[in-house]
C-alpha positions as CSV (number, residue, x, y, z in Angstrom):
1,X,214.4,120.8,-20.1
2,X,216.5,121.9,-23.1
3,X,218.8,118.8,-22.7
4,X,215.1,117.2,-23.0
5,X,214.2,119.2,-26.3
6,X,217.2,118.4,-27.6
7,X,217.1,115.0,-27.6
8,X,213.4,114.1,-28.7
9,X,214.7,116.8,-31.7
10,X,217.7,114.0,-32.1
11,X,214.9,111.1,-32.2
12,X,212.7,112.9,-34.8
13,X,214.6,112.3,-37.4
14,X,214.8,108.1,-36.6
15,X,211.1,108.2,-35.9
16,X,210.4,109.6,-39.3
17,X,212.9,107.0,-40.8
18,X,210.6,104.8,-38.9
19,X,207.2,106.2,-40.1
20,X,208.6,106.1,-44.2
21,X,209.4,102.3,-43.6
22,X,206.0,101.3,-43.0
23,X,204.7,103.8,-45.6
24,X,206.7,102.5,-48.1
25,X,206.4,99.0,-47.3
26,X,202.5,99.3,-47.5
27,X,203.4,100.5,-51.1
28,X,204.9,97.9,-51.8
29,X,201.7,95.1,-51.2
30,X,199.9,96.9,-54.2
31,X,202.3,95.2,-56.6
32,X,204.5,97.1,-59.8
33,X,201.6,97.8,-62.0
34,X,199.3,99.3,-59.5
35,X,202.6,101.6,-57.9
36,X,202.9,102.3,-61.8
37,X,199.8,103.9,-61.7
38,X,200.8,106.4,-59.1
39,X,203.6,107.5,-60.7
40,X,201.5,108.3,-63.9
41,X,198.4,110.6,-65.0
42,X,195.4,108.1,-65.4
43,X,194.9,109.6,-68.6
44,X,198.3,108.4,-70.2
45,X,198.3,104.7,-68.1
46,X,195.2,104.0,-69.8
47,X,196.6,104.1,-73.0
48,X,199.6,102.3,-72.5
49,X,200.5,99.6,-74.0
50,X,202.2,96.3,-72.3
51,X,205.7,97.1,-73.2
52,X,205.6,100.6,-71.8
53,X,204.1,99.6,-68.8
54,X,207.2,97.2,-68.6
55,X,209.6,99.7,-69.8
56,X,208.5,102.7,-66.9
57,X,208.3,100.2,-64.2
58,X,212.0,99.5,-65.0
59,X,212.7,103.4,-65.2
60,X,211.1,104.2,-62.0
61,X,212.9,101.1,-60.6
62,X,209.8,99.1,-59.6
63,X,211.3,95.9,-60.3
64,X,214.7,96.7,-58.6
65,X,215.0,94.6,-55.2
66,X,213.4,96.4,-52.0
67,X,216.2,98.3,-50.5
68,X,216.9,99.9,-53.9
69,X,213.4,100.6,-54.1
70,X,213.4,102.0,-50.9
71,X,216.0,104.2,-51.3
72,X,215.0,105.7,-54.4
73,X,211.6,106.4,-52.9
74,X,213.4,108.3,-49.9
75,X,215.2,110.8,-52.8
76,X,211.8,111.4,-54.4
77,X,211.0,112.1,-50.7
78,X,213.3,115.0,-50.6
79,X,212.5,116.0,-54.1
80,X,208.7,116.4,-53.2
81,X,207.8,113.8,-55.5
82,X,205.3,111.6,-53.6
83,X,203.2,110.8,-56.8
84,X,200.4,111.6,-58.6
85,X,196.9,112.7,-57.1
86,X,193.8,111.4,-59.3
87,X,191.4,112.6,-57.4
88,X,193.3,116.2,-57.4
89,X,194.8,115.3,-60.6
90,X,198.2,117.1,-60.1
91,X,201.5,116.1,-57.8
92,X,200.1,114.4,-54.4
93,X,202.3,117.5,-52.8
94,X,200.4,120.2,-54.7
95,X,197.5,118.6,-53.7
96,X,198.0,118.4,-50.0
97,X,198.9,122.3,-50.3
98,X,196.4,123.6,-51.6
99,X,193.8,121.8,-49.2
100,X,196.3,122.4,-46.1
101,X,195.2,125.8,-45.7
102,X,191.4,125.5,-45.6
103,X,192.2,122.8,-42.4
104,X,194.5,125.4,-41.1
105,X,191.8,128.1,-41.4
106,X,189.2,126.2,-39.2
107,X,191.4,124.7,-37.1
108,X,192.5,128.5,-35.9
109,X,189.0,129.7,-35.5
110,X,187.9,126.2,-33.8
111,X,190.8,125.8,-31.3
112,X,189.8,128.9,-29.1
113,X,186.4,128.2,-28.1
114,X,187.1,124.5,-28.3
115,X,189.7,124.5,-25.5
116,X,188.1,128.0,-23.7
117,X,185.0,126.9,-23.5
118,X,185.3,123.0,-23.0
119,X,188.2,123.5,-20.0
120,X,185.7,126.6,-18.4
121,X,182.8,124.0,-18.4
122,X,184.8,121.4,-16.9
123,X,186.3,123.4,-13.9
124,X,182.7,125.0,-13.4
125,X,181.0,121.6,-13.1
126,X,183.8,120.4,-10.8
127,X,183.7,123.6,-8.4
128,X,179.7,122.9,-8.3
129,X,180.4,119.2,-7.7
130,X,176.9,117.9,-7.4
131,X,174.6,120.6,-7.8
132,X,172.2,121.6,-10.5
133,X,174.9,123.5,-12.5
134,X,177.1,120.3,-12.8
135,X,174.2,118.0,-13.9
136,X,173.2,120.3,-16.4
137,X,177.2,120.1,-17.8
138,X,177.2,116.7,-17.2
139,X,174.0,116.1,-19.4
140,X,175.4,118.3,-21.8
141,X,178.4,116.4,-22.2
142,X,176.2,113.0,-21.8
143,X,174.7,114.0,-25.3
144,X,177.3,115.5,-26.6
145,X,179.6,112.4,-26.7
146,X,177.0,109.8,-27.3
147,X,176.1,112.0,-30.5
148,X,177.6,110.6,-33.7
149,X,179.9,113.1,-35.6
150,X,178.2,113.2,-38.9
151,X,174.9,112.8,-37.2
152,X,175.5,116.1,-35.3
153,X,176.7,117.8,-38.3
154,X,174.0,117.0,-40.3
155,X,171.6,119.2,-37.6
156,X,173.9,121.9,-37.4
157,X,173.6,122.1,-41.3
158,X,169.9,121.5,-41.2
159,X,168.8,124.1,-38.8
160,X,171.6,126.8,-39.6
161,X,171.4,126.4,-43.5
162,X,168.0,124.9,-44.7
163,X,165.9,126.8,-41.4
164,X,167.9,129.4,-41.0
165,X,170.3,130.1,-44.1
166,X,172.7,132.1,-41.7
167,X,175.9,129.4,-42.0
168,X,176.1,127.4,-45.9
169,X,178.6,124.6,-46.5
170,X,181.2,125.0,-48.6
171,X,184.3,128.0,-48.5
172,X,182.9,130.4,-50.1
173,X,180.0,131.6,-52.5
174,X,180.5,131.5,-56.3
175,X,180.7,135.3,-56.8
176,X,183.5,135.5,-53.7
177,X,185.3,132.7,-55.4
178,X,185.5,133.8,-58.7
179,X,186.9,137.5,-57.3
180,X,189.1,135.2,-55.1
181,X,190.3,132.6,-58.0
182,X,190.8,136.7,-60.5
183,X,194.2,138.3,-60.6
184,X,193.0,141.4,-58.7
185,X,192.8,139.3,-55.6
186,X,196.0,139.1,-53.5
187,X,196.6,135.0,-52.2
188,X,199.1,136.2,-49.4
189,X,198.4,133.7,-47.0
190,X,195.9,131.5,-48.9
191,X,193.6,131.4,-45.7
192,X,190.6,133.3,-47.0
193,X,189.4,135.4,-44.4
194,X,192.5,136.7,-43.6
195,X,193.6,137.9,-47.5
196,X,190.2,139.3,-47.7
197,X,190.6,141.8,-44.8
198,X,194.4,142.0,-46.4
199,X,193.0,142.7,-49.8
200,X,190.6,145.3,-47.7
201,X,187.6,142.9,-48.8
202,X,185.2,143.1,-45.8
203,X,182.1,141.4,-47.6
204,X,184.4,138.1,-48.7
205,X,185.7,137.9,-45.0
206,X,182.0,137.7,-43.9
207,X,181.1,135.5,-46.6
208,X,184.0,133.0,-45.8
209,X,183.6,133.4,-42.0
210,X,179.8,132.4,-42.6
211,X,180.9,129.4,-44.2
212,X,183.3,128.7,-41.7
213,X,181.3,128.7,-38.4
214,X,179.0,125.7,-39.4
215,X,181.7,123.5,-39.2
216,X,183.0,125.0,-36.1
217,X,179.6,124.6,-34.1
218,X,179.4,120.8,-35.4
219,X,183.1,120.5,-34.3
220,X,182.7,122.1,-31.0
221,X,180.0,120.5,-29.2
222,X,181.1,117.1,-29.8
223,X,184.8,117.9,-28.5
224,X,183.6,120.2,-25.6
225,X,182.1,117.4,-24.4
226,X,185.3,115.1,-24.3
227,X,187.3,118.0,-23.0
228,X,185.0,118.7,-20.0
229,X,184.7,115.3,-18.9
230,X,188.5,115.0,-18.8
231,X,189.1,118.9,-17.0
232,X,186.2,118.0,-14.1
233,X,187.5,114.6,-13.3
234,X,191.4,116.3,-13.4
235,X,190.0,119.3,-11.2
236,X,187.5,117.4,-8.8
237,X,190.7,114.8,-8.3
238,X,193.0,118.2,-6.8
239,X,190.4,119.8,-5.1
240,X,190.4,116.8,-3.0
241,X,194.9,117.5,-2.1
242,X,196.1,118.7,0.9
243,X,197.4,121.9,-0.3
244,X,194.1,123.0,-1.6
245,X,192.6,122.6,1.8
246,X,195.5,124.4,3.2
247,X,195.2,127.2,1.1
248,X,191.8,127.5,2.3
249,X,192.4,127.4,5.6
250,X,195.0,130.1,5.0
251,X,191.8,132.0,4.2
252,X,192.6,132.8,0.5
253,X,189.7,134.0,-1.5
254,X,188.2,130.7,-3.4
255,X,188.5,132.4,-6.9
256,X,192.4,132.4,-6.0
257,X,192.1,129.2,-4.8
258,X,190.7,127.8,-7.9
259,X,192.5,129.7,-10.8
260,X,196.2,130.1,-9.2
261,X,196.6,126.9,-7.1
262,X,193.9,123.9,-8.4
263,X,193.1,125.1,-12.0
264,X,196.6,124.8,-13.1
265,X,197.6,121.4,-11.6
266,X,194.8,120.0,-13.1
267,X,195.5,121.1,-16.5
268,X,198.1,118.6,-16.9
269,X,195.8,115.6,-18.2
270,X,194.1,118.3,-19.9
271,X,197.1,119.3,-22.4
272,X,197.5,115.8,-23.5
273,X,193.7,115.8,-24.6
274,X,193.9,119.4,-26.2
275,X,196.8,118.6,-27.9
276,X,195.8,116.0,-29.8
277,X,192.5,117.7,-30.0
278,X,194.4,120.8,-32.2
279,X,196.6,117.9,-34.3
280,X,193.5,116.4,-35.3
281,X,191.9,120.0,-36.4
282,X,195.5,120.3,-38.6
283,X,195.0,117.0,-40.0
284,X,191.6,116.9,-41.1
285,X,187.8,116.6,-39.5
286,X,186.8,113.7,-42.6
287,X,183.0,113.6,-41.5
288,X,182.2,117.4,-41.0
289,X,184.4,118.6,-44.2
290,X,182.5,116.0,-45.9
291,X,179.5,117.3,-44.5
292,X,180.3,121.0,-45.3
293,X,181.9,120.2,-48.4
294,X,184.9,121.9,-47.3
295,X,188.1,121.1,-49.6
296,X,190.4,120.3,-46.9
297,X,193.0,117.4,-45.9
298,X,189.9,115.2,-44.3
299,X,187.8,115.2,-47.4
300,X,190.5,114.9,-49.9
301,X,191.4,112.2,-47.6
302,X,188.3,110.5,-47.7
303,X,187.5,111.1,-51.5
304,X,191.2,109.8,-51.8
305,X,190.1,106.2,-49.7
306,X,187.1,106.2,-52.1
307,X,188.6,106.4,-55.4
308,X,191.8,104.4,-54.4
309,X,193.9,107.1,-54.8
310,X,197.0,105.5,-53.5
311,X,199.7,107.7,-53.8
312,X,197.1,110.4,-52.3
313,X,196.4,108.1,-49.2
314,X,200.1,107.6,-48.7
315,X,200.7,111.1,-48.8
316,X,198.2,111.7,-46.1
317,X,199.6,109.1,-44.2
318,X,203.2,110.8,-44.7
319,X,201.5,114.2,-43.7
320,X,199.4,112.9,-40.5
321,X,202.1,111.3,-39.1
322,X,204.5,114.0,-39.3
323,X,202.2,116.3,-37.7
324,X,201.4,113.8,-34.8
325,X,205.4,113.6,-34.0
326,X,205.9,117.6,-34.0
327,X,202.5,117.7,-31.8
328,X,203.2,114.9,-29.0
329,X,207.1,116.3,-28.7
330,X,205.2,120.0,-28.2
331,X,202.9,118.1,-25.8
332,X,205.7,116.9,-23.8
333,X,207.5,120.2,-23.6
334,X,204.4,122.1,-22.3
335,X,204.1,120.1,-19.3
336,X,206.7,121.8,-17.7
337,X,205.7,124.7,-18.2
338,X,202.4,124.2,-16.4
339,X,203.5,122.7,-13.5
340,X,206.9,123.4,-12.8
341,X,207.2,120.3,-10.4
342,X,207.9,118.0,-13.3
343,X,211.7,117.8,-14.5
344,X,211.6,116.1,-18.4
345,X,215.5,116.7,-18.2
């Protein structure tokens, strides 16, 4: 297995090389004067005139042929230069980290009772194959997955905010985010319910977790639903083995049976599914931050799209697909350590 990890570390390196080529070539159908724009405040391009339009697009090498281009894209690369961000109106990589936290914050309090709950469901409906219990899931997950994201989310925010006022979109209420935006507030992590109880601020960590489980009901349901559907079929297919009726026979106790000797085999389809469940959660959920009006990587990607933000929307891109490497090769390496029957050396 380490020969394994060793190599796919070897590859990530070409893959990336890989991902920047069509980046940069998808840069390069917008033309000089429209890449000039990325490189410049909308403020100042607007009032430039012909010739210094000409005269930047020669100093940031926009008329130089392609694999000069290229190359001096791949240095600004290293640099941390990917542009500038209208709509955050600062560097594209400023932008993306100050919004990367907020994902990260809800994708650590979603994750749990995403995968806990959606993988319990699943083997529950699957040992009560065909009985009232798994129709009831099944239903569940019927809705669930038939239910549009944004359609969902807009209930959630309906009947928790408008009927009930207990969860309100956005991170945080005005006075919590003027103490968090003041100098006596401590950014250690930048994810705001954990500085708060570091800055020994218990009412801002209840204000920001408020804000924080609407978008984690709207997530969960609809991605329970997936996850379930995925765990019964996996679970129902290796109750069905050989081995599983032999350890029966053996006259093991079926909660043994079911956690040490099917649960696990079956998780295998499962990880695949989770996993790109959690790289989604780090790379943005567009409809219900938009929803929620949560400043994270989906809505500034989306708000990006909208105002054809293009060095913004690259940067995403760069981001995403960096993240979707690192999580498939961490995919990979966990099947082995579920079921040890599977050599990836």
């Amino acid at each position: 297995m380490t020969t394994y990890i060793i190599r796919r570390l070897l590859l990530l390196p070409l893959i990336m090389l890989g991902v920047t080529l069509i980046v940069f070539s998808m840069q390069q159908l917008l033309g000089p004067l429209k890449l000039l724009s990325t490189y410049v405040d909308p403020n100042t391009y607007a009032k430039l005139s012909d010739q210094d339009k000409i005269a930047l697009m020669e100093q940031y090498g926009l008329t130089d042929p392609w694999p000069v281009r290229y190359g001096k894209w791949i240095g600004n690369l290293f640099k941390g230069d990917l542009g500038w961000s209208v709509v955050g109106k600062e560097p594209v990589l400023d932008a993306l980290l100050h919004r990367f936290p907020y994902t990260v914050e809800l994708a650590l309090y979603a994750i749990f009772p995403i995968i806990g709950v959606g993988i319990w469901l699943g083997v529950t409906a699957a040992v009560h194959h065909n009985s009232f219990i798994d129709q009831a899931i099944r239903i569940f997950a019927l809705i669930g997955w038939s239910l549009p994201d944004f359609v969902w989310a807009i209930l959630v925010l309906l009947i928790f905010y408008i009927g009930l006022g207990w969860f309100p979109p956005g991170n945080l209420s005005l006075w919590a985010d003027e103490i968090v935006k003041s100098a006596t507030f401590n950014n250690y992590t930048h994810l705001l319910t954990i500085d708060a109880l570091l800055n020994g601020r218990i009412d801002i960590f209840w204000d920001a977790l408020r804000h924080i489980l609407g978008p984690i009901i709207a997530i969960s349901w609809l991605w329970w639903a997936n996850l379930l559907r995925i765990t019964r079929s996996s679970m129902l297919e290796v109750l069905r083995r050989d081995y599983i009726r032999t350890a029966r026979s053996k006259g093991l106790p079926e909660r043994v049976v079911i956690n040490k000797h099917a649960r696990r085999n079956a998780l295998i389809p499962v990880v695949t599914t989770a996993g790109q469940m959690v790289i989604g959660l780090l790379t943005g959920v567009v409809i219900v931050e938009m929803v929620f009006v949560r400043t994270g990587l989906g809505s500034f990607a989306a708000t990006a799209a909208q105002q054809l933000d293009y060095a913004s929307i690259m940067g995403v891109l760069l981001f995403t697909s960096f993240m979707l490497i690192i999580g498939n090769l961490i995919i990979d390496v966990s099947y082995a350590f579920i079921d040890p029957r599977i050599r990836l050396g």
